[in-house]
C-alpha positions as CSV (number, residue, x, y, z in Angstrom):
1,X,99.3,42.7,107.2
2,X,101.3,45.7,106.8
3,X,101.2,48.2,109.9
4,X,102.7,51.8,110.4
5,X,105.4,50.6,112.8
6,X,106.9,48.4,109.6
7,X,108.9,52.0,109.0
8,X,111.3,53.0,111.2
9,X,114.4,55.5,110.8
10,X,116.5,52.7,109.7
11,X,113.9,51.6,106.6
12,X,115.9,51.9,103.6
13,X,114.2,53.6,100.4
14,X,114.3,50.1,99.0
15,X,112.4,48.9,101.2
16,X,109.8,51.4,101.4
17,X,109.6,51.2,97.3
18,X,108.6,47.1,97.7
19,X,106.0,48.0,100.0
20,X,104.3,50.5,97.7
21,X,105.8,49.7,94.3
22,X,102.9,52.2,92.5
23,X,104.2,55.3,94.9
24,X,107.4,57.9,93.5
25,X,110.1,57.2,96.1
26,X,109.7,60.9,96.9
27,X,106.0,60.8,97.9
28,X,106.4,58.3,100.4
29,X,107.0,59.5,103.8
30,X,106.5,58.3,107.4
31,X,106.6,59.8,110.4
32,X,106.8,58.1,113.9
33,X,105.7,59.9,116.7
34,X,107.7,60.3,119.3
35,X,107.4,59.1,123.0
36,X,104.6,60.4,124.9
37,X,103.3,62.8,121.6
38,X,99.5,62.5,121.6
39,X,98.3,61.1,118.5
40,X,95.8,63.2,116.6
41,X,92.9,61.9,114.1
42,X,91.9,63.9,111.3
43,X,88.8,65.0,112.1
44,X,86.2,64.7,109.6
45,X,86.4,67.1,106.7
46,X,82.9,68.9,105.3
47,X,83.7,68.6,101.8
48,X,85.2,65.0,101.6
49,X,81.8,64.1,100.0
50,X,79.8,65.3,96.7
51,X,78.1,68.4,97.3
52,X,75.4,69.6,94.8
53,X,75.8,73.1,95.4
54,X,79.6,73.2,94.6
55,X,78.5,71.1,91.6
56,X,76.1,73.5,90.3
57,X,78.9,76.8,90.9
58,X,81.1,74.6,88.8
59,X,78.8,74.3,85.6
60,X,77.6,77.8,86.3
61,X,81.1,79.2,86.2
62,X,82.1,76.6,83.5
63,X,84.9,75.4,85.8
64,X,85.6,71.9,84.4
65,X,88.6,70.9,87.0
66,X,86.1,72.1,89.8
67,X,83.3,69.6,88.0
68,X,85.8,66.6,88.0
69,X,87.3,67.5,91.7
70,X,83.5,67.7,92.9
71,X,82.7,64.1,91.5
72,X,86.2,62.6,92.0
73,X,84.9,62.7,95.9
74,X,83.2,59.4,97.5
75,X,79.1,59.6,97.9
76,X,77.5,60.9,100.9
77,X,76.0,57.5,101.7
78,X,74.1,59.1,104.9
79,X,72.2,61.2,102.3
80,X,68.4,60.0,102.3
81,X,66.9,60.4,98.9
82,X,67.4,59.5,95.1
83,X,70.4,61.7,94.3
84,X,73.9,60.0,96.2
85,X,75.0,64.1,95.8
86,X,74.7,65.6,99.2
87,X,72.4,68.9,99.3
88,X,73.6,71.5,101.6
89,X,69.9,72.6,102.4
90,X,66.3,71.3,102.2
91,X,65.3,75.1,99.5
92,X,65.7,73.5,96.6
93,X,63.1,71.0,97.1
94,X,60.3,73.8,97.5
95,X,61.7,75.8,94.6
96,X,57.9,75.4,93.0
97,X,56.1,76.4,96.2
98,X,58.4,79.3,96.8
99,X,58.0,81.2,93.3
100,X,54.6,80.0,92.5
101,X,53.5,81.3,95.9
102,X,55.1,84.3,96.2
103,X,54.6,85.5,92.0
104,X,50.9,84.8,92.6
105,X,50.6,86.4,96.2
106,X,52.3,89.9,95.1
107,X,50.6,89.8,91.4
108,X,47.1,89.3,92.3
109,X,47.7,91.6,95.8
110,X,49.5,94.2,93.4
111,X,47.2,93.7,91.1
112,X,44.1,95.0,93.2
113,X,46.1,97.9,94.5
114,X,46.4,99.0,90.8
115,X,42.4,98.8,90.5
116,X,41.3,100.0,93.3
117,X,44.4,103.4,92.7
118,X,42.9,103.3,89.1
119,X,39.0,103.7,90.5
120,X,40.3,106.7,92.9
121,X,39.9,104.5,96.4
122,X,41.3,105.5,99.1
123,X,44.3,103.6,101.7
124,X,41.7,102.4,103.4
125,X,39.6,100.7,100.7
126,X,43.2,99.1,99.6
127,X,44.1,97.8,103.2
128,X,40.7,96.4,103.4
129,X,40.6,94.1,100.3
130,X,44.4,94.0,99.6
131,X,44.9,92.1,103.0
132,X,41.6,90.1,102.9
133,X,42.9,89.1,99.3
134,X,46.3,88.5,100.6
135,X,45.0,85.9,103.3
136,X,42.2,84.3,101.8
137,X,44.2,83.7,98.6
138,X,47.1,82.0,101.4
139,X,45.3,79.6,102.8
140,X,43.1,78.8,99.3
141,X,47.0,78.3,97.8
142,X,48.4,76.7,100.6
143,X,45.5,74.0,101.0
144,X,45.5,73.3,97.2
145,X,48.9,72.8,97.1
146,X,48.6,70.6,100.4
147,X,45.9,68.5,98.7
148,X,47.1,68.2,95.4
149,X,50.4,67.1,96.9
150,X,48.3,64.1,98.9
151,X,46.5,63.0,95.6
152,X,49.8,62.8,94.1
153,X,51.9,60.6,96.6
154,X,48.5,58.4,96.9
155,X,48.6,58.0,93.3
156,X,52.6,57.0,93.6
157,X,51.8,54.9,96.4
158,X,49.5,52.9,94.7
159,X,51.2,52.7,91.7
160,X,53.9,51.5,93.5
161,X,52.2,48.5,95.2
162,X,50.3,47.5,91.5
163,X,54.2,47.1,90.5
164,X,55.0,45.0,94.0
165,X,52.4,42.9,92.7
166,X,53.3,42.6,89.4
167,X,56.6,41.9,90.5
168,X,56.0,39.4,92.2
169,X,53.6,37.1,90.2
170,X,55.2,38.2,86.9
171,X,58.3,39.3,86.9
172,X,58.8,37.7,83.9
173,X,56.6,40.0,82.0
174,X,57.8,43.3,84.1
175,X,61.2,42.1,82.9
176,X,60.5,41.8,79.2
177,X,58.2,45.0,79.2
178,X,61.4,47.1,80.3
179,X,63.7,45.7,77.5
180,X,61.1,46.7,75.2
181,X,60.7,49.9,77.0
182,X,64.8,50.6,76.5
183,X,65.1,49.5,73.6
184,X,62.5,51.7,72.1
185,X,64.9,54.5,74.1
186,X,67.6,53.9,71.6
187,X,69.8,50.5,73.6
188,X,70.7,47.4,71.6
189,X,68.8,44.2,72.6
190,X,72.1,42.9,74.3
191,X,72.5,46.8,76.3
192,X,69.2,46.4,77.5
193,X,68.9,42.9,78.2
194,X,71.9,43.2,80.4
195,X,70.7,46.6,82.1
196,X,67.5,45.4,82.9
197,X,69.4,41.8,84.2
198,X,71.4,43.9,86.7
199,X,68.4,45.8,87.7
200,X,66.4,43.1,88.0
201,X,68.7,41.1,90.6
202,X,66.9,43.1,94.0
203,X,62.8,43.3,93.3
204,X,63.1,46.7,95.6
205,X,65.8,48.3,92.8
206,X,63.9,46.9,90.2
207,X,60.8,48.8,91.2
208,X,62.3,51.6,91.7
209,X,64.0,51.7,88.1
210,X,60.0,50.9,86.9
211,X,58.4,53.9,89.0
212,X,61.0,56.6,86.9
213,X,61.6,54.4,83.8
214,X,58.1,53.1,83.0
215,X,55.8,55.5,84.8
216,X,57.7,58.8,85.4
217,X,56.9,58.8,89.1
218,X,60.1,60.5,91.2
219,X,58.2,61.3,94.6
220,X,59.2,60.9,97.9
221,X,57.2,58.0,99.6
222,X,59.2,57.7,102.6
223,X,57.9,61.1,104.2
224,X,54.4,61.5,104.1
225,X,54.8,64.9,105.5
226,X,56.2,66.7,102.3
227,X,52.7,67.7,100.9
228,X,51.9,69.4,104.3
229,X,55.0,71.3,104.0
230,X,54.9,71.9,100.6
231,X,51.4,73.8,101.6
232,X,52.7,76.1,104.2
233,X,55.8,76.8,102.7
234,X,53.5,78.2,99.5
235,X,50.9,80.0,101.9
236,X,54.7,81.9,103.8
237,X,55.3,82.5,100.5
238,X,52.2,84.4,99.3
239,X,52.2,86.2,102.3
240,X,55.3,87.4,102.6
241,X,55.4,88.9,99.2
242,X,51.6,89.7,98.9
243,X,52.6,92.3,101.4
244,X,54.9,94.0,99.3
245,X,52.1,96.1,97.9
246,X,49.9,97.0,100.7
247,X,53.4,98.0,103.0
248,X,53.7,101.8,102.1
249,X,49.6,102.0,102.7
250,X,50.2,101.3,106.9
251,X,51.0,104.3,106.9
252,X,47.3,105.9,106.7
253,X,48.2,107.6,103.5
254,X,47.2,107.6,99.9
255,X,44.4,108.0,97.5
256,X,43.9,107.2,93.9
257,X,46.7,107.4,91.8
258,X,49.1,109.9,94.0
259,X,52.3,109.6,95.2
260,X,51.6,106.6,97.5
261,X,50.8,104.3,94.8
262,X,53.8,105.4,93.1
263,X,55.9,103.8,96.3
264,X,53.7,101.2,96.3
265,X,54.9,100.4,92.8
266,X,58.7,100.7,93.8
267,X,58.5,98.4,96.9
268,X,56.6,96.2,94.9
269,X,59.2,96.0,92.2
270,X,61.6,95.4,95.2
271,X,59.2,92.5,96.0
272,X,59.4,90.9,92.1
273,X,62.9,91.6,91.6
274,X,63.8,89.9,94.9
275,X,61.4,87.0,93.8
276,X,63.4,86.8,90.5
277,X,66.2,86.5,92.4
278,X,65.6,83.8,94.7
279,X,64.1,81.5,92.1
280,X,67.5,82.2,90.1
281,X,69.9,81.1,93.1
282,X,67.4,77.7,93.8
283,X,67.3,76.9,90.2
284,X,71.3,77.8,89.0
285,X,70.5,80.2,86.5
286,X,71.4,83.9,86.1
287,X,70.2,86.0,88.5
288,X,69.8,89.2,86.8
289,X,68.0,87.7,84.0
290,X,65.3,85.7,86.2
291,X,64.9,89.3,88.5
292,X,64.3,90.9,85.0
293,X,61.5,88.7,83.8
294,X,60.0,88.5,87.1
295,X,59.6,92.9,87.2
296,X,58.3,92.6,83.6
297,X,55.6,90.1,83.9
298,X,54.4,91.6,87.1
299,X,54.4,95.2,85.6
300,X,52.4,93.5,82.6
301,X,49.7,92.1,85.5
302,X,49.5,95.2,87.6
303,X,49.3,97.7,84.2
304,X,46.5,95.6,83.2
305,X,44.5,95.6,86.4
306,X,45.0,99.3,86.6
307,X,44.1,99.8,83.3
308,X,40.5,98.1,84.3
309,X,40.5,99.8,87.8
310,X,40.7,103.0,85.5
311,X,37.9,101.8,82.3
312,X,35.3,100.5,85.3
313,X,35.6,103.7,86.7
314,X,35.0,105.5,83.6
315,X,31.7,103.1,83.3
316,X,30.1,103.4,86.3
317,X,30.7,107.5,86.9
318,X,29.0,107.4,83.2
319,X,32.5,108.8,81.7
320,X,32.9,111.6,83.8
């Protein structure tokens, strides 16, 4: 076998070029290290594998060398999960929990603000039912999305060992049903007959073709712990924007529709435009345009709920 110390000084370029035949004579150059140098590894680069977040800039920017740089790199084979590109953070996977939390904890917060300032209440009437809004709503989000997130990996779960099963005593049939099942997706008999053949080598790849393939199941089974954290990163969520509306209001100030509420409606514009914002970054698209529907749906909420903070009034003061 070849080893570095087959070049010395005295190699002729010949030489070198029968070694490496595919190389240009001038890209081939070795070094020797001199008596007593220390010899240096290179350490471990952070980009010498793929990296979704430098993916995503690429197709945002449309940078097509960037794209095929970015997937000319080896796999992260240390990354746990279904996707081989490695994620720079865990804030993508709670992209859900994080807008539906915090759009529904600063639109229904904002939202009774805009009544209550509609009815003529005063800061302290808002503090009072804003904030026991703001936390009962938390924890009523947080332990839905907690429980529904259960139901669904105990769904996945069991799904998962029906196909085992089937697997096992009939993988004849499983492998027949998923030829069918491609070629009704547009492949040739032969395309899917060799497909599924490959698949169908290692029972535990097969499976996990049938759970996306068959039955449209992508969850995590190997953490049990992602519904639980699914549920408080929603409940953070609520509250840290449901606060938005209720912040200028500390201040023991305000009443009715005066110049309080009219902060209140700035900061919590801050609050929806910041929103709008995040969910752009998590989810790649454009930043200003996801802000912009977030401010205009929640102005369309609070509007409405001040507009019946406002007509209720009328109602019960008989009109005047």
């Amino acid at each position: 076998a070849f080893q570095p110390s087959t070049f010395t000084s005295t190699t002729t370029p010949q030489q070198k070029q029968r070694c490496f035949p595919h190389l240009e004579m001038s890209t081939v150059h070795v070094t020797e290290p001199t008596a007593g140098e220390p010899q240096h590894q290179t350490p471990p680069r952070d980009d010498d594998a793929k990296d979704a977040e430098r993916a995503r800039s690429a197709f945002a920017t449309g940078d097509v060398e960037a794209s095929r740089r970015e997937h000319a790199l080896p796999v992260d084979h240390h990354h746990q999960g279904p996707l081989a590109e490695r994620h720079s953070g865990s804030a993508s996977d709670y992209v859900k929990s994080i807008v539906f939390g915090g759009l529904d904890g600063i639109t229904t917060t904002f939202a009774i603000v805009s009544a209550a300032a509609g009815a003529g209440e005063s800061w302290k009437i808002i503090l009072i039912f804003g904030f026991a809004n703001c936390i009962a709503d938390a924890f009523s989000m947080g332990f839905g999305e907690t429980v529904s997130g259960m139901a669904e990996l105990d769904f996945a779960r069991s799904e998962r060992e029906r196909e085992n099963w089937e697997v096992e005593n009939n993988k004849e049939g499983e492998v027949r049903e998923m030829e069918e099942l491609f070629e009704a997706r547009g492949f040739s008999e032969v395309e899917s007959k060799t497909l599924v053949d490959i698949f169908a080598k290692d029972n535990k790849r097969f499976v996990d073709v049938m759970m996306i393939e068959e039955l449209g199941l992508l969850v995590n089974l190997e953490d049990p712990w992602v519904p639980l954290k699914q549920g408080l990163v929603m409940f953070t969520a609520f509250i840290a924007f449901g606060i938005f509306p209720l912040l200028c209001y500390l201040s023991g100030k305000g009443q009715g529709t005066d110049y309080m509420f009219g902060i209140s409606c700035g900061v919590t514009a801050v609050g929806m435009l910041t929103l709008g914002g995040v969910k752009g970054y998590l989810t790649s698209i454009s930043i200003p345009k996801s802000a912009l529907i977030m401010l205009l749906q929640g102005s369309f909420s609070g509007g409405a709920s001040y507009a019946v903070g406002v007509i209720v009034e009328l109602i019960v003061n008989g009109g005047k």
